[in-house]
C-alpha positions as CSV (number, residue, x, y, z in Angstrom):
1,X,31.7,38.5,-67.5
2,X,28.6,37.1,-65.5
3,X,29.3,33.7,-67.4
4,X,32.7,33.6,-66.2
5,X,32.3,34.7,-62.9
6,X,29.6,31.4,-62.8
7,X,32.4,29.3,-64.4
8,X,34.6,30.2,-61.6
9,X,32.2,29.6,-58.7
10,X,30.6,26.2,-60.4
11,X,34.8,25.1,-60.2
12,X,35.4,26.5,-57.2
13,X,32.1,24.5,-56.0
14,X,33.1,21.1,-57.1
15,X,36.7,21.4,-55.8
16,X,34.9,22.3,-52.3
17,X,32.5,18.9,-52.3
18,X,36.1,17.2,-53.3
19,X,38.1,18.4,-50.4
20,X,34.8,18.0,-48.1
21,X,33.6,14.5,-48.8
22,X,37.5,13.6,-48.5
23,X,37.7,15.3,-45.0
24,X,34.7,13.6,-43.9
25,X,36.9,10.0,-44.3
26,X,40.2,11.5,-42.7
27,X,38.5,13.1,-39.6
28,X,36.3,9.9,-39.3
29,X,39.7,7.7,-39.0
30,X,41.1,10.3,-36.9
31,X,38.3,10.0,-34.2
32,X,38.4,6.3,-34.3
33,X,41.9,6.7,-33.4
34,X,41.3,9.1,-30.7
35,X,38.7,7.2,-29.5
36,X,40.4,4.0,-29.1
37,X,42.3,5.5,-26.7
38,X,39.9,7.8,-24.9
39,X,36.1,9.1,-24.7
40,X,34.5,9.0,-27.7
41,X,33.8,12.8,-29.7
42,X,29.8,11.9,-29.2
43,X,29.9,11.1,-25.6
44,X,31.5,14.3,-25.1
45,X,35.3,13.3,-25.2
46,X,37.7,15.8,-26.9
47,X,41.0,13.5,-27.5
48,X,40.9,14.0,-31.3
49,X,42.3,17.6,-30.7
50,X,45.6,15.3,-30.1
51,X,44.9,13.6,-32.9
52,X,47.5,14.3,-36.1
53,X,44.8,12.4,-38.5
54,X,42.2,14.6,-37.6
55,X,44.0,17.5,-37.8
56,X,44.8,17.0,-41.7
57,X,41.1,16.2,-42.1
58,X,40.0,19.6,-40.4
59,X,42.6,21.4,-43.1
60,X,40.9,19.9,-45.7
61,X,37.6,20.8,-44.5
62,X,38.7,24.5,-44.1
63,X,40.5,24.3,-47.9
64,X,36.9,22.8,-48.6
65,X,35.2,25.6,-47.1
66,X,37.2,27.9,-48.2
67,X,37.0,27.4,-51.4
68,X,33.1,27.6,-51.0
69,X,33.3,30.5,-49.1
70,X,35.0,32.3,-52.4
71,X,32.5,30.2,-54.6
72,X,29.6,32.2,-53.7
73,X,31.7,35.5,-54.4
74,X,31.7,34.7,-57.7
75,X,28.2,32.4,-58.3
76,X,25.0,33.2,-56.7
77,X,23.8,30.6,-54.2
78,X,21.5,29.1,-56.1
79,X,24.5,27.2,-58.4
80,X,26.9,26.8,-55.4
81,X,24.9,25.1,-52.6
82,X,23.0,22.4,-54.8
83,X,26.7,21.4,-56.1
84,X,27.5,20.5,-52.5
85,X,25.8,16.9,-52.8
86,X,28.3,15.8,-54.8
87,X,30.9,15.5,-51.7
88,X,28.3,12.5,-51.2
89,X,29.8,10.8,-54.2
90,X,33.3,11.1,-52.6
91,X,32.4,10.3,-49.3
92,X,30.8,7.2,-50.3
93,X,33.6,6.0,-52.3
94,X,36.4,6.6,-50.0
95,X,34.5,5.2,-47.1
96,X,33.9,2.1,-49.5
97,X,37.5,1.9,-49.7
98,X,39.5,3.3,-46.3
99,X,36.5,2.6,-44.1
100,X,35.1,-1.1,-45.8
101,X,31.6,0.9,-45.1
102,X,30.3,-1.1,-48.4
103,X,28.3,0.6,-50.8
104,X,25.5,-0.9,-51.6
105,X,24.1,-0.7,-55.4
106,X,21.4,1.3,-53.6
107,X,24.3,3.3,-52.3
108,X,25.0,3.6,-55.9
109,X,21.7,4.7,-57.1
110,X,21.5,7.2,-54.5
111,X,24.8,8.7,-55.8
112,X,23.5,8.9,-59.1
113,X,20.2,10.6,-57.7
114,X,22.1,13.1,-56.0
115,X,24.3,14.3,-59.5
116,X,21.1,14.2,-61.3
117,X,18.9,16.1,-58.3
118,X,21.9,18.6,-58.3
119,X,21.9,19.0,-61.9
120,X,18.3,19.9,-62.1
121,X,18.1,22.1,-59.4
122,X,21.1,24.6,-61.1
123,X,19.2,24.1,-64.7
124,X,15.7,25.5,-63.2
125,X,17.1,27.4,-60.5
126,X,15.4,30.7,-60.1
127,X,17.8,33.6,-61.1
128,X,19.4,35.6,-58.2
129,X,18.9,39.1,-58.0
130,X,22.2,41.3,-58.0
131,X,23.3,42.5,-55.2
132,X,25.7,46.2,-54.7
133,X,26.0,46.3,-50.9
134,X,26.1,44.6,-47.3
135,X,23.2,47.3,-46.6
136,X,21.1,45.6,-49.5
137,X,21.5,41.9,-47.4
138,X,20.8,43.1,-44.3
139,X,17.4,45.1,-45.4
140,X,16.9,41.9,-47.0
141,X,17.8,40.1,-43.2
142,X,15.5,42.7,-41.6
143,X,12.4,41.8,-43.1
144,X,10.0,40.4,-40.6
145,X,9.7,37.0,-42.8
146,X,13.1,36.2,-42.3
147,X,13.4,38.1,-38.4
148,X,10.4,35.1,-37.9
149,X,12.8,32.3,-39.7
150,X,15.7,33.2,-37.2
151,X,14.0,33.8,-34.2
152,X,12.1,29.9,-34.9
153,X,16.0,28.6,-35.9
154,X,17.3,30.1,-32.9
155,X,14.6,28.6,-30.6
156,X,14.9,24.7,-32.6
157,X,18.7,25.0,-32.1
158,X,18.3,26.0,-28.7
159,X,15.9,23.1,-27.4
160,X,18.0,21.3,-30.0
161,X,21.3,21.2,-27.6
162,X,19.7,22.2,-24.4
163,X,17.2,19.5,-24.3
164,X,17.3,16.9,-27.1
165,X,21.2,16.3,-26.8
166,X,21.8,15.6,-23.4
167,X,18.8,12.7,-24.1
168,X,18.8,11.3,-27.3
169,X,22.2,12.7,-28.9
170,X,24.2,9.5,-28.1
171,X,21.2,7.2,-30.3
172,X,20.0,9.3,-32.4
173,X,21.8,11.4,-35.4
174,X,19.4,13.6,-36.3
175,X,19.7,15.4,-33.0
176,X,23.2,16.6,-34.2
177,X,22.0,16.8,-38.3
178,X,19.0,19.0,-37.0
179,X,21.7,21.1,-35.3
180,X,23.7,22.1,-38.1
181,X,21.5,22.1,-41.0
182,X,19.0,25.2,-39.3
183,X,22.7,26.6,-38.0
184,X,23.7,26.2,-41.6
185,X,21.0,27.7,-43.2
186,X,22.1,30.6,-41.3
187,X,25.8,30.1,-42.6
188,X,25.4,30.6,-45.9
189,X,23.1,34.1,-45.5
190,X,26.4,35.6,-43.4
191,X,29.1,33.8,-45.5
192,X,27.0,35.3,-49.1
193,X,27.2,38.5,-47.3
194,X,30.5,38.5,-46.2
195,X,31.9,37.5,-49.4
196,X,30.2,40.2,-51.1
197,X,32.0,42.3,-48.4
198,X,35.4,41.5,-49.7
199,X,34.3,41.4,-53.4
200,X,33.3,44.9,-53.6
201,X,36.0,45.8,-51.3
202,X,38.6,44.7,-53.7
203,X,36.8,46.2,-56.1
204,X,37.4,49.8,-54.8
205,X,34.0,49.8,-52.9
206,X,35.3,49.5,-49.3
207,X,32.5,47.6,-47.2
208,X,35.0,48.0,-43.6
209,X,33.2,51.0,-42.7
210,X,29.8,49.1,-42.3
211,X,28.8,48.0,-39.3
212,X,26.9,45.5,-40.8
213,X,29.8,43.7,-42.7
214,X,30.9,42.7,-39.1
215,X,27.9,41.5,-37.4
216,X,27.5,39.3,-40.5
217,X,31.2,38.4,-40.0
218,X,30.3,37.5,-36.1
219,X,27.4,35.4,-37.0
220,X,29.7,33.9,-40.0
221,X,32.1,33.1,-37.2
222,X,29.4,32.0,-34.7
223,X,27.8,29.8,-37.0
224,X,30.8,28.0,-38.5
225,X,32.4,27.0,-34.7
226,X,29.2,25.8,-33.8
227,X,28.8,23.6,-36.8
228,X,32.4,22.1,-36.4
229,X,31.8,21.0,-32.6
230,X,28.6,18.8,-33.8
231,X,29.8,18.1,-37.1
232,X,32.4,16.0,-34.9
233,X,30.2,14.6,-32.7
234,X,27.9,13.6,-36.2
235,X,31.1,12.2,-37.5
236,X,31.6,9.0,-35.4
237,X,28.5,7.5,-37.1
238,X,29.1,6.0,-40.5
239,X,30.5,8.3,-42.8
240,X,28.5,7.6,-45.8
241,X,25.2,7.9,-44.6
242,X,26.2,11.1,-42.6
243,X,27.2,12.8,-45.9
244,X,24.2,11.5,-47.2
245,X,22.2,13.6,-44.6
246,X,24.7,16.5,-44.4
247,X,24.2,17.4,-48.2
248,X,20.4,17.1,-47.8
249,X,21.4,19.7,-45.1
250,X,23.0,22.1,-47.6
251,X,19.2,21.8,-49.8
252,X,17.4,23.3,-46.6
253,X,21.0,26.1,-46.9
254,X,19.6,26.3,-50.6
255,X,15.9,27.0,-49.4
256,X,16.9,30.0,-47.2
């Protein structure tokens, strides 16, 4: 059963990098549109809501993450979030064709890099210990290790937009990366724990009762609309190169 409950998720997770390294090139042609016609999404414009192209890219993002999202229901996180890395692959290739951002044959060797960097990391992956309850994740969240990670995340991210945006987010990308990969390493700690939520809960083990299913479900929420907002902003760079960065994002998810 545990094998094919890892089948699933290892699917589920390359069908995710699919639908997100595509989304990337759709919402990147969709803000380029917008922003023809109006303030860009990085100086703080928000004309791509009125935007059809970008639209379809944000559904693909959410079929991305949603199929993610139910990846980890079935997989620990230790397979799903190294398997992210390969949206670089698509990224890169449809930007090579629909954006003529030309990939390099360092370009290449980096692609190759990232399948083989991916592949290690699931082989010698340590194994995840199994988890029966949303109380068992948030004991785990209540240690005073990880109370010291989120208190330094929340701080970062704070001086992050408060600070460092307003004077270096228009030049510099890894104002908005920074931003979303320590928001992100937060992401998949509430998303694990709510899809363990509705697991057991289908299962017969009802998790609704817990109050801590739903402050996991509020962070979940938190997290995920503040990661869309700069994930737009990042967007407007080249596409390529800012997949590049966002799957080294999802190894610092994998290190939380």
């Amino acid at each position: 059963a545990s094998f094919f409950e890892n089948l699933k998720g290892f699917i589920l997770a390359v069908v995710s990098s699919a639908f997100i390294g595509s989304s990337f090139i759709v919402k990147k042609l969709g803000l380029q549109r917008a922003g023809a016609s109006g303030t860009r999404a990085r100086s703080g414009g928000y004309g791509y809501l009125k935007e059809p192209l970008w639209w379809i890219g944000m559904i693909t993002m959410i079929v991305g993450e949603l199929a993610n999202f139910v990846a980890y229901m079935f997989a620990p996180a230790v397979l799903v979030t190294p398997l992210g890395a390969l949206s670089i692959i698509v990224s890169a290739v449809l930007a090579h064709f629909f954006l003529k951002e030309k990939l390099q044959k360092m370009g290449i060797l980096g692609c190759v890099l990232c399948i083989v960097g991916s592949t290690l990391i699931v082989l010698h992956a340590p194994s995840e210990s199994s988890l029966t309850s949303v109380e068992e994740i948030w004991e785990l969240a209540t240690q005073p290790a990880f109370l010291l990670y989120l208190a330094s995340a929340i701080a970062i991210v704070l001086v992050l937009i408060l600070y460092c945006e307003p004077r270096y987010g228009q030049t510099n990308i890894m104002v908005y990366i920074g931003i979303c990969s320590i928001i992100g390493s937060l992401t998949v700690m509430s998303v694990k724990a709510v899809g363990i939520a509705i697991k057991l809960t289908i299962e017969g083990s009802s998790q609704a009762a817990s109050f801590q299913t739903w402050v996991f479900v509020m962070v979940a929420i938190t997290c995920i609309i503040t990661q869309l907002n700069y994930l737009n902003k990042v967007s407007a760079y080249i596409s390529s190169f800012f997949a590049s960065i966002f799957s080294f994002s999802g190894f610092l998810k994998f290190g939380k």
